[in-house]
mmCIF file of the N, C-alpha and C atoms, coordinates in Angstrom:
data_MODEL
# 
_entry.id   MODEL 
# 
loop_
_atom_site.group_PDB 
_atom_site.id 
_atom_site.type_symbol 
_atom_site.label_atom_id 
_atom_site.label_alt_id 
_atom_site.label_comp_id 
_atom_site.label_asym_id 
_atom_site.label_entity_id 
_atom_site.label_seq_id 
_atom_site.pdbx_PDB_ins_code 
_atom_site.Cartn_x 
_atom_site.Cartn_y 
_atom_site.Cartn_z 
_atom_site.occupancy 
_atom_site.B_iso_or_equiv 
_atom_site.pdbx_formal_charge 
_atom_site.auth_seq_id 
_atom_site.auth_comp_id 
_atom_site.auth_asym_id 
_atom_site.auth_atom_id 
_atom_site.pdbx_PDB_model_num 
ATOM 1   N N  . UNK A 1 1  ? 115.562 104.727 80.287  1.00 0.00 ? 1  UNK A N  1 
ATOM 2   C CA . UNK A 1 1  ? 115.711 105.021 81.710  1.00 0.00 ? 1  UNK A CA 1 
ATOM 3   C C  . UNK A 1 1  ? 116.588 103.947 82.350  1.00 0.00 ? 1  UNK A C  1 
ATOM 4   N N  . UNK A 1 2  ? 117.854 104.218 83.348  1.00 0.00 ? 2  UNK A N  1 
ATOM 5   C CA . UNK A 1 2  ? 118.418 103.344 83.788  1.00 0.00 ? 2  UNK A CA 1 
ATOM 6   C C  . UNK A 1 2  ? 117.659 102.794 84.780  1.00 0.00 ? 2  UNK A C  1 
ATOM 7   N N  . UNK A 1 3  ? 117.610 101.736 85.152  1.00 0.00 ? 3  UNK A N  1 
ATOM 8   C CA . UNK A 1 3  ? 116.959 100.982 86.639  1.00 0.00 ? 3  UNK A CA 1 
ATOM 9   C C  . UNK A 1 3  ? 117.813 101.621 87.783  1.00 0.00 ? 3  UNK A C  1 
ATOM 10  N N  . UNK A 1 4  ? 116.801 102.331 88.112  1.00 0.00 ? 4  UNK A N  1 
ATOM 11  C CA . UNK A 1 4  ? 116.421 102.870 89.556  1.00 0.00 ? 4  UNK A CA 1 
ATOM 12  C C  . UNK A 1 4  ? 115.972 101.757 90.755  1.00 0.00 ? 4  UNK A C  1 
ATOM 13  N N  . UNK A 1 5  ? 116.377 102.016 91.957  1.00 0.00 ? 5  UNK A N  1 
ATOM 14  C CA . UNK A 1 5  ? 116.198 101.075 93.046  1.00 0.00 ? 5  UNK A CA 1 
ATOM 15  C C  . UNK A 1 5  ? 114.459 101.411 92.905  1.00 0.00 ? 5  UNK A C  1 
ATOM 16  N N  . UNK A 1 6  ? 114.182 100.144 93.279  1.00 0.00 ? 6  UNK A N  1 
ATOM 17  C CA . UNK A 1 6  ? 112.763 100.228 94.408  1.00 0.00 ? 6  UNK A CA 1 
ATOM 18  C C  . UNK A 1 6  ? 112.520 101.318 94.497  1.00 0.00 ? 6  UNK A C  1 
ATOM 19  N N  . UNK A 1 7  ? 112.903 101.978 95.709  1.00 0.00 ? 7  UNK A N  1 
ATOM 20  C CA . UNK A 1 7  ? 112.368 102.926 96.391  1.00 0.00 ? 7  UNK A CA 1 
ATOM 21  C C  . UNK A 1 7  ? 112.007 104.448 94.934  1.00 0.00 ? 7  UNK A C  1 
ATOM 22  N N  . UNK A 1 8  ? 113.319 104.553 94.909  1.00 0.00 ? 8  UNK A N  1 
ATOM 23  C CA . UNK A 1 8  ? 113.663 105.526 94.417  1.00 0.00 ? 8  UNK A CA 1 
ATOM 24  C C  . UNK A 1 8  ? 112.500 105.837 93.163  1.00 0.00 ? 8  UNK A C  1 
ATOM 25  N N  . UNK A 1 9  ? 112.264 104.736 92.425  1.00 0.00 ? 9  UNK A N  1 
ATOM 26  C CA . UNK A 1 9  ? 111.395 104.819 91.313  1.00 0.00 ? 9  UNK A CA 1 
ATOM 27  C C  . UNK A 1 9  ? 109.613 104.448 91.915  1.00 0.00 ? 9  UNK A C  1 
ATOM 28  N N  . UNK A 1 10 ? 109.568 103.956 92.812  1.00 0.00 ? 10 UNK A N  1 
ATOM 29  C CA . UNK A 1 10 ? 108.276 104.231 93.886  1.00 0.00 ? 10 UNK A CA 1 
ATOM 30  C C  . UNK A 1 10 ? 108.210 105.782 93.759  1.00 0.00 ? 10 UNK A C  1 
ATOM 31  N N  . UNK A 1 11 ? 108.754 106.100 94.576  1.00 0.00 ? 11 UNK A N  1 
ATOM 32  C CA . UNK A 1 11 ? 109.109 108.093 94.362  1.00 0.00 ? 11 UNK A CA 1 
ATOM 33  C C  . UNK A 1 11 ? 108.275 108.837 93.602  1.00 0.00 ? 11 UNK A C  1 
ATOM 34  N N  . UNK A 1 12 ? 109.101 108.072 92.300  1.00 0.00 ? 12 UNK A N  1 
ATOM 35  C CA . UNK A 1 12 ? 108.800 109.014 90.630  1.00 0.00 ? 12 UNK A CA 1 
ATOM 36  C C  . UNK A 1 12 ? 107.593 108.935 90.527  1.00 0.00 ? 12 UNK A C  1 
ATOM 37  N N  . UNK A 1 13 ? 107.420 108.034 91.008  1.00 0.00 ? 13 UNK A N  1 
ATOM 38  C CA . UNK A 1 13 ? 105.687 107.169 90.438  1.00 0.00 ? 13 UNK A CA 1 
ATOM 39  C C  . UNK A 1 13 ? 104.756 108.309 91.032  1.00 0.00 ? 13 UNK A C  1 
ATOM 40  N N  . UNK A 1 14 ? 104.970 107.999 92.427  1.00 0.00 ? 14 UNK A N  1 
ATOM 41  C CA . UNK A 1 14 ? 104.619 108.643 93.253  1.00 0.00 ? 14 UNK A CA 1 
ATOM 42  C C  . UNK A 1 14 ? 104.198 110.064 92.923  1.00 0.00 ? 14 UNK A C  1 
ATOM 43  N N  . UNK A 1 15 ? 105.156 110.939 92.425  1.00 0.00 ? 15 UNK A N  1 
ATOM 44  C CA . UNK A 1 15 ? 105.712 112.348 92.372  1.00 0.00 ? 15 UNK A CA 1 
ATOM 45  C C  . UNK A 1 15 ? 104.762 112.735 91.207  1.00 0.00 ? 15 UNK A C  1 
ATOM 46  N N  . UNK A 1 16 ? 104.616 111.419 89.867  1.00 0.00 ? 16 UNK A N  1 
ATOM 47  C CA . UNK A 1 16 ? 103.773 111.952 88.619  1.00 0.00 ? 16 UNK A CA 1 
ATOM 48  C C  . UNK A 1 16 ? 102.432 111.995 88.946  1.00 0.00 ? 16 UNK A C  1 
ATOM 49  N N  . UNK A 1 17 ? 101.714 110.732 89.539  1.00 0.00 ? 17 UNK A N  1 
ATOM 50  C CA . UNK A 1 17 ? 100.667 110.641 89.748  1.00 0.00 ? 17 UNK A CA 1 
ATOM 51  C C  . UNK A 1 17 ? 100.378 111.905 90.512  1.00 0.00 ? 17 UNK A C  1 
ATOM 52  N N  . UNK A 1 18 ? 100.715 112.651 91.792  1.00 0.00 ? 18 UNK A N  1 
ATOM 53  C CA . UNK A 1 18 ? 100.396 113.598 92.466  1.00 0.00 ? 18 UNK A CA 1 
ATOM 54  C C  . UNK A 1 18 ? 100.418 115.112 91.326  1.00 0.00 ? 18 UNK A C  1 
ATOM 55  N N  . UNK A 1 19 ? 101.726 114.900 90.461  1.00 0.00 ? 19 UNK A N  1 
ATOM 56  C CA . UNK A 1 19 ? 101.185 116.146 89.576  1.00 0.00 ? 19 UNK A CA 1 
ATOM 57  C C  . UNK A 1 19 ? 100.545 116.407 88.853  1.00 0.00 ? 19 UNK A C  1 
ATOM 58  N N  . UNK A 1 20 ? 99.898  114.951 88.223  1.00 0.00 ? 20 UNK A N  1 
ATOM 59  C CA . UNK A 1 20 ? 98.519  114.727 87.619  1.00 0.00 ? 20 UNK A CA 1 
ATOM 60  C C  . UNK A 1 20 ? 97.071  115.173 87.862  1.00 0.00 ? 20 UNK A C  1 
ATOM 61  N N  . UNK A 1 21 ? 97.325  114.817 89.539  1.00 0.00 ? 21 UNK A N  1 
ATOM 62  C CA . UNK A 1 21 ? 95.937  114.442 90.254  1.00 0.00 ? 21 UNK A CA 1 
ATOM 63  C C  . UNK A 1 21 ? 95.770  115.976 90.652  1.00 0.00 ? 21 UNK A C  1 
ATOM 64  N N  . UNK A 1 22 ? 97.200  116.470 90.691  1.00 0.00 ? 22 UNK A N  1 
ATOM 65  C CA . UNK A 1 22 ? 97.099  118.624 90.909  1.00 0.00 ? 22 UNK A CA 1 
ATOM 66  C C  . UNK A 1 22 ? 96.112  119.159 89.890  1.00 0.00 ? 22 UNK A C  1 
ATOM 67  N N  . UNK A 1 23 ? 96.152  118.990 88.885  1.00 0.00 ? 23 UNK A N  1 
ATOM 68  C CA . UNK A 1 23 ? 95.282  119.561 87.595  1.00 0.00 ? 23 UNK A CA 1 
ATOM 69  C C  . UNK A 1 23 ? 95.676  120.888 87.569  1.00 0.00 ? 23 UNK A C  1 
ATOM 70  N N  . UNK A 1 24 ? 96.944  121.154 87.760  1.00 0.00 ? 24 UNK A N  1 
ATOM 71  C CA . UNK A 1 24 ? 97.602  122.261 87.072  1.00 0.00 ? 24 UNK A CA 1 
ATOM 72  C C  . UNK A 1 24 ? 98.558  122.327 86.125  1.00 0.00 ? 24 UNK A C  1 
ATOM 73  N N  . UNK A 1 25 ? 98.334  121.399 85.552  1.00 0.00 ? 25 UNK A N  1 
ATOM 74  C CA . UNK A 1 25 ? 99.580  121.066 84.110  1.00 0.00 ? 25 UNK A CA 1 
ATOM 75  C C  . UNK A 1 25 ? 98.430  121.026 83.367  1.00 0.00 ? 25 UNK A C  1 
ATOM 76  N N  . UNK A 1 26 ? 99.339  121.397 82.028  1.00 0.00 ? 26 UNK A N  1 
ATOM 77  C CA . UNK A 1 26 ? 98.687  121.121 80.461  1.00 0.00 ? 26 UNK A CA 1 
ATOM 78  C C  . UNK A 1 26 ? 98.552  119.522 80.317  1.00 0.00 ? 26 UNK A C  1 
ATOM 79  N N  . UNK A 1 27 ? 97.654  119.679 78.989  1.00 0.00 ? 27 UNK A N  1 
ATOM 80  C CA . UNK A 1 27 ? 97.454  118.267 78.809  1.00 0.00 ? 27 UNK A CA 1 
ATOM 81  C C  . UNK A 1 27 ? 98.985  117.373 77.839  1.00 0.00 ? 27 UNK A C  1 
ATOM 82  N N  . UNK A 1 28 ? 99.629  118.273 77.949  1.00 0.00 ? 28 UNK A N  1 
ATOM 83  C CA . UNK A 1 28 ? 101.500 117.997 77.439  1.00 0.00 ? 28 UNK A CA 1 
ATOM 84  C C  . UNK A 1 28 ? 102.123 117.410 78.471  1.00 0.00 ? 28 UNK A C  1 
ATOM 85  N N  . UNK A 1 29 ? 101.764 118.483 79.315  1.00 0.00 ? 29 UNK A N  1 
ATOM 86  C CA . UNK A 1 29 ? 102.572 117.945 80.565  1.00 0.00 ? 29 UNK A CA 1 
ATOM 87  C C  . UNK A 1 29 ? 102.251 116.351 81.311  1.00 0.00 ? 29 UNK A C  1 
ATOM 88  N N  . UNK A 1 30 ? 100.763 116.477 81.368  1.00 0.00 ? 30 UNK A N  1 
ATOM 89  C CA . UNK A 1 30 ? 99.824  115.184 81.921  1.00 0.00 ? 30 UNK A CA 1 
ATOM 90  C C  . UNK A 1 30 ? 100.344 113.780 81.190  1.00 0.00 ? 30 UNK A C  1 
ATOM 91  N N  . UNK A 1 31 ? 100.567 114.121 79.493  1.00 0.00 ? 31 UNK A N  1 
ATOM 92  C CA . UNK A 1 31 ? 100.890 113.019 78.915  1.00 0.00 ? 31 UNK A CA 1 
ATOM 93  C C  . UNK A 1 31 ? 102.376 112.670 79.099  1.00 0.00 ? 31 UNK A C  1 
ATOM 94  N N  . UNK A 1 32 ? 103.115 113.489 79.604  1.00 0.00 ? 32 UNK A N  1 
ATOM 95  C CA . UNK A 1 32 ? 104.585 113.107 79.869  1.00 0.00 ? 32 UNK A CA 1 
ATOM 96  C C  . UNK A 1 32 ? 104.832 112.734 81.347  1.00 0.00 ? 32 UNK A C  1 
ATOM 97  N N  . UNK A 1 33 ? 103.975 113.207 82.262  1.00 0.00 ? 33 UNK A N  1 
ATOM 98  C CA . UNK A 1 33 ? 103.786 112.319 83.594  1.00 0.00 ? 33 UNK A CA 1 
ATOM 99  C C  . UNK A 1 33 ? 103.186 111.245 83.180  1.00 0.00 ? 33 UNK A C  1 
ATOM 100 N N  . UNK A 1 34 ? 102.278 110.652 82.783  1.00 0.00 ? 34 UNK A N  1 
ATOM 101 C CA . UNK A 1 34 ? 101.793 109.511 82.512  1.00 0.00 ? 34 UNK A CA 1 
ATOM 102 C C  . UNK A 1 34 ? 102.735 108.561 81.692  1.00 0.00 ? 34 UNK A C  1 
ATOM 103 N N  . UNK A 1 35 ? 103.104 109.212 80.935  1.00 0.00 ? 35 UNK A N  1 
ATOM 104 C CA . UNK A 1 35 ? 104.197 107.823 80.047  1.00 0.00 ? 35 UNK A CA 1 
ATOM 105 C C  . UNK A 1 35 ? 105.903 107.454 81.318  1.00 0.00 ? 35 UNK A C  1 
ATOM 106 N N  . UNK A 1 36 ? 106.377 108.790 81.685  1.00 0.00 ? 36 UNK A N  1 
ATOM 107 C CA . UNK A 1 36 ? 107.359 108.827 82.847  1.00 0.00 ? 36 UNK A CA 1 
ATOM 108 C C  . UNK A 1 36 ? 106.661 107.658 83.888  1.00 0.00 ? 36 UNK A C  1 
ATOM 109 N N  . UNK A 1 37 ? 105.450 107.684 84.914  1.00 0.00 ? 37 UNK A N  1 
ATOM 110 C CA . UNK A 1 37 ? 105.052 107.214 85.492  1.00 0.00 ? 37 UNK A CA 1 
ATOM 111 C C  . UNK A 1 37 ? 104.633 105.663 85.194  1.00 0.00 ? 37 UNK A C  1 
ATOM 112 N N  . UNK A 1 38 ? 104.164 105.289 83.551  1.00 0.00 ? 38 UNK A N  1 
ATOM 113 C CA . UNK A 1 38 ? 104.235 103.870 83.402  1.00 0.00 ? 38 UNK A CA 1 
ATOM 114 C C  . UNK A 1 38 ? 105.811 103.529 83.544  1.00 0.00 ? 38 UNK A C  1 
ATOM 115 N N  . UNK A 1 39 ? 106.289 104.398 82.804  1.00 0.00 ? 39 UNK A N  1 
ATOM 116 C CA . UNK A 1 39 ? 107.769 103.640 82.893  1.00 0.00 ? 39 UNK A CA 1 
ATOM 117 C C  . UNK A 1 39 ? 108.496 103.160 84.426  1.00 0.00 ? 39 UNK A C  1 
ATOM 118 N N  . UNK A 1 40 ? 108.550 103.901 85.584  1.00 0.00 ? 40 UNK A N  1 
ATOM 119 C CA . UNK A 1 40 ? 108.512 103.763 86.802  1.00 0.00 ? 40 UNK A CA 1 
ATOM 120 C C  . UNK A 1 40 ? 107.324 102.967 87.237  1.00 0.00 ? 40 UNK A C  1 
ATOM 121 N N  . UNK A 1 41 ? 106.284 102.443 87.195  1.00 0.00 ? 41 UNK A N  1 
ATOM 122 C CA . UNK A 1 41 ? 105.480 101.520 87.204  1.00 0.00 ? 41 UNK A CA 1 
ATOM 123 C C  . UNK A 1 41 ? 106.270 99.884  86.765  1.00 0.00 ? 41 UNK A C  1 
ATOM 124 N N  . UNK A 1 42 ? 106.943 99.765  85.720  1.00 0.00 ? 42 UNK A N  1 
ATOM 125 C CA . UNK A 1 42 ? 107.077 98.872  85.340  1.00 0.00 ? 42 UNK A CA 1 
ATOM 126 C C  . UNK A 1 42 ? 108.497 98.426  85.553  1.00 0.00 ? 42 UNK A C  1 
ATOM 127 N N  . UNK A 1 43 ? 109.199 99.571  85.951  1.00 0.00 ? 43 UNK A N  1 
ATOM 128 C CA . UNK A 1 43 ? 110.815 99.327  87.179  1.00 0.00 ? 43 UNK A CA 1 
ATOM 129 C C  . UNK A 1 43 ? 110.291 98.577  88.210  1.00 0.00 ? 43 UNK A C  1 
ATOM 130 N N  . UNK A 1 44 ? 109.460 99.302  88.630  1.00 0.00 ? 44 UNK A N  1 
ATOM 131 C CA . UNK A 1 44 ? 109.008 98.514  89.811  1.00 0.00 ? 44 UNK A CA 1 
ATOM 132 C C  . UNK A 1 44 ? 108.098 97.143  90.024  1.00 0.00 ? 44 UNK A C  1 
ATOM 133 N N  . UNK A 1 45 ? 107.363 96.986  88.980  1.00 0.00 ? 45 UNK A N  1 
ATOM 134 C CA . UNK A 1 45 ? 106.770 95.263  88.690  1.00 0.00 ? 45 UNK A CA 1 
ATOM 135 C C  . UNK A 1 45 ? 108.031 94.781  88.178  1.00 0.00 ? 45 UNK A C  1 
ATOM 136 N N  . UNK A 1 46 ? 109.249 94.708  87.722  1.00 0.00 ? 46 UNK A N  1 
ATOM 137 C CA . UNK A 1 46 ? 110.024 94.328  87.352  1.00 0.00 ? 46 UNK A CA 1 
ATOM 138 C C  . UNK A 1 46 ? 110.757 93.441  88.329  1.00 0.00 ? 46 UNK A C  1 
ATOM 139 N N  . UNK A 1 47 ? 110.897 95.146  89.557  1.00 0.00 ? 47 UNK A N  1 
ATOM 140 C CA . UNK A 1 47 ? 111.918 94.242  90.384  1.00 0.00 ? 47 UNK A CA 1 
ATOM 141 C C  . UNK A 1 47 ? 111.101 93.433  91.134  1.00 0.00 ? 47 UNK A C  1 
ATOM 142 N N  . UNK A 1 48 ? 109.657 93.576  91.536  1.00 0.00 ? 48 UNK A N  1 
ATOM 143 C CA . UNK A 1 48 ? 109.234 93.016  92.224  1.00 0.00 ? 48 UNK A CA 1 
ATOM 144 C C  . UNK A 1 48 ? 109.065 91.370  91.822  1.00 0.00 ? 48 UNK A C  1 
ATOM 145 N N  . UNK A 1 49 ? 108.739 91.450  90.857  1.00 0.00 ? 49 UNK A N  1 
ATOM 146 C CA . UNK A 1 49 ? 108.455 90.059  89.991  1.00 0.00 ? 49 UNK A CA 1 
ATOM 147 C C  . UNK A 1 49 ? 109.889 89.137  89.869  1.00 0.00 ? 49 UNK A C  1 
ATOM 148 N N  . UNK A 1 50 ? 111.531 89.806  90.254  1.00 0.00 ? 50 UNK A N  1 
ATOM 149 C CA . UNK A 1 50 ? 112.495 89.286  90.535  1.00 0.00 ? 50 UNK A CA 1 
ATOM 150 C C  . UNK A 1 50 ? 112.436 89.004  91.615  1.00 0.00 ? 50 UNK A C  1 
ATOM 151 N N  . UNK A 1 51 ? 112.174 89.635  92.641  1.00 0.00 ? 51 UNK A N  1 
ATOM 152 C CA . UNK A 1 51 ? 112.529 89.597  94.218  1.00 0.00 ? 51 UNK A CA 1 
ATOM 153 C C  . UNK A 1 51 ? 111.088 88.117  94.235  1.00 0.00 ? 51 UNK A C  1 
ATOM 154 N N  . UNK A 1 52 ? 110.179 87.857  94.071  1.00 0.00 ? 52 UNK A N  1 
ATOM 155 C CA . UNK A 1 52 ? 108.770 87.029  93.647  1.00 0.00 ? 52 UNK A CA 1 
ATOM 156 C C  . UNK A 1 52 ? 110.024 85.438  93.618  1.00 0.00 ? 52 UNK A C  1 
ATOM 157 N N  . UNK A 1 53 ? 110.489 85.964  92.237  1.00 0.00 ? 53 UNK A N  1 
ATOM 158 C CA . UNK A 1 53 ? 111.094 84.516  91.964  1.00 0.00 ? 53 UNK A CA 1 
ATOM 159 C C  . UNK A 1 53 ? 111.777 84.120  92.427  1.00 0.00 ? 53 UNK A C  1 
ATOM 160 N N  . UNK A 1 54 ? 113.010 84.976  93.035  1.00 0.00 ? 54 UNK A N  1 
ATOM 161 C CA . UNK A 1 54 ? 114.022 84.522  94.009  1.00 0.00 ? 54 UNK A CA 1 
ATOM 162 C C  . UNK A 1 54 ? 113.482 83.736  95.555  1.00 0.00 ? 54 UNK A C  1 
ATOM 163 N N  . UNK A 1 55 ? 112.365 84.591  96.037  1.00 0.00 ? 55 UNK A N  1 
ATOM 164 C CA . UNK A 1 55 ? 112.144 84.110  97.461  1.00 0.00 ? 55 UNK A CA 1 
ATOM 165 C C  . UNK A 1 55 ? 111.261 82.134  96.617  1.00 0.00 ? 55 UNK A C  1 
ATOM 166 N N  . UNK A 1 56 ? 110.572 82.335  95.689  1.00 0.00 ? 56 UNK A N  1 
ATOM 167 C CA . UNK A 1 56 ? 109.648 81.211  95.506  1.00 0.00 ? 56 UNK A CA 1 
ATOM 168 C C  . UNK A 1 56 ? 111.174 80.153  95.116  1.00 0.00 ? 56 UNK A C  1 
ATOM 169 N N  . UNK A 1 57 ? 112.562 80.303  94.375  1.00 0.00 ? 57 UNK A N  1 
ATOM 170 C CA . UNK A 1 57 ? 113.456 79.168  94.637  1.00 0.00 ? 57 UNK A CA 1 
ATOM 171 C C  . UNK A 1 57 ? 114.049 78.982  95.682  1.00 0.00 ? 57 UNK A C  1 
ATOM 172 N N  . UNK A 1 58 ? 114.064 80.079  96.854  1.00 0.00 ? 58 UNK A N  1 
ATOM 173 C CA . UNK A 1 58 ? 114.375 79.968  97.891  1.00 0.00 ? 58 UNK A CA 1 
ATOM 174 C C  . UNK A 1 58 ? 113.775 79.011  98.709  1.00 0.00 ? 58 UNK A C  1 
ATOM 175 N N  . UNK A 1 59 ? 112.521 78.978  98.682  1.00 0.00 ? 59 UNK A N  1 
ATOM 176 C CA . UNK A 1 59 ? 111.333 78.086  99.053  1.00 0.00 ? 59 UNK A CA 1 
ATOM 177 C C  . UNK A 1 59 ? 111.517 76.932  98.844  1.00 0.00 ? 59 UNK A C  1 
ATOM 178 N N  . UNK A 1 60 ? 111.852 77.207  97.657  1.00 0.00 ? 60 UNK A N  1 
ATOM 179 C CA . UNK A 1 60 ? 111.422 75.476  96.600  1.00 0.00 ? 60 UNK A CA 1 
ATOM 180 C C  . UNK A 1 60 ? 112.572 74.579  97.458  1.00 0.00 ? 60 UNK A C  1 
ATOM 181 N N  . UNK A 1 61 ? 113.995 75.113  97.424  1.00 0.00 ? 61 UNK A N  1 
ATOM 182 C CA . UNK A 1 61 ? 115.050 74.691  97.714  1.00 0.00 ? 61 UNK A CA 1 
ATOM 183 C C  . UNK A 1 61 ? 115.233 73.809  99.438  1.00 0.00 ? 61 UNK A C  1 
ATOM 184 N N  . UNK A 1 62 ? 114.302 74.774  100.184 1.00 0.00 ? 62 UNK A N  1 
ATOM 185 C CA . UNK A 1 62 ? 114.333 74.328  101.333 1.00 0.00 ? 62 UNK A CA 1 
ATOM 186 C C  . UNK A 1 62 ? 113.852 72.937  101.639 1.00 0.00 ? 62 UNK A C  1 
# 
């Protein structure tokens, strides 16, 4: 998966969990929202954990 902004992969996340929580998919489908949805889970601890380090040398620096 290419890195998706923030938002955008918030979204996805967003979008699997809700078609999950529908309980109108197979259990095929459930397991391919769930693996899609970690993956967008972990775009997003990614960037966050960048944006984390940048503001904490920003800090440091001051």
């Amino acid at each position: 998966m290419d890195k998706l902004k923030f938002e955008d992969s918030l979204i996805k996340l967003q979008e699997a969990c809700e078609k999950m929580k529908s309980g109108n998919i197979t259990l095929e489908e459930a397991i391919a929202c769930y693996n899609e949805g970690k993956e967008h889970y972990r775009n997003c601890k990614s960037i966050l954990d960048e944006a984390t380090s940048s503001i904490e040398i920003i800090e440091r620096d001051e």
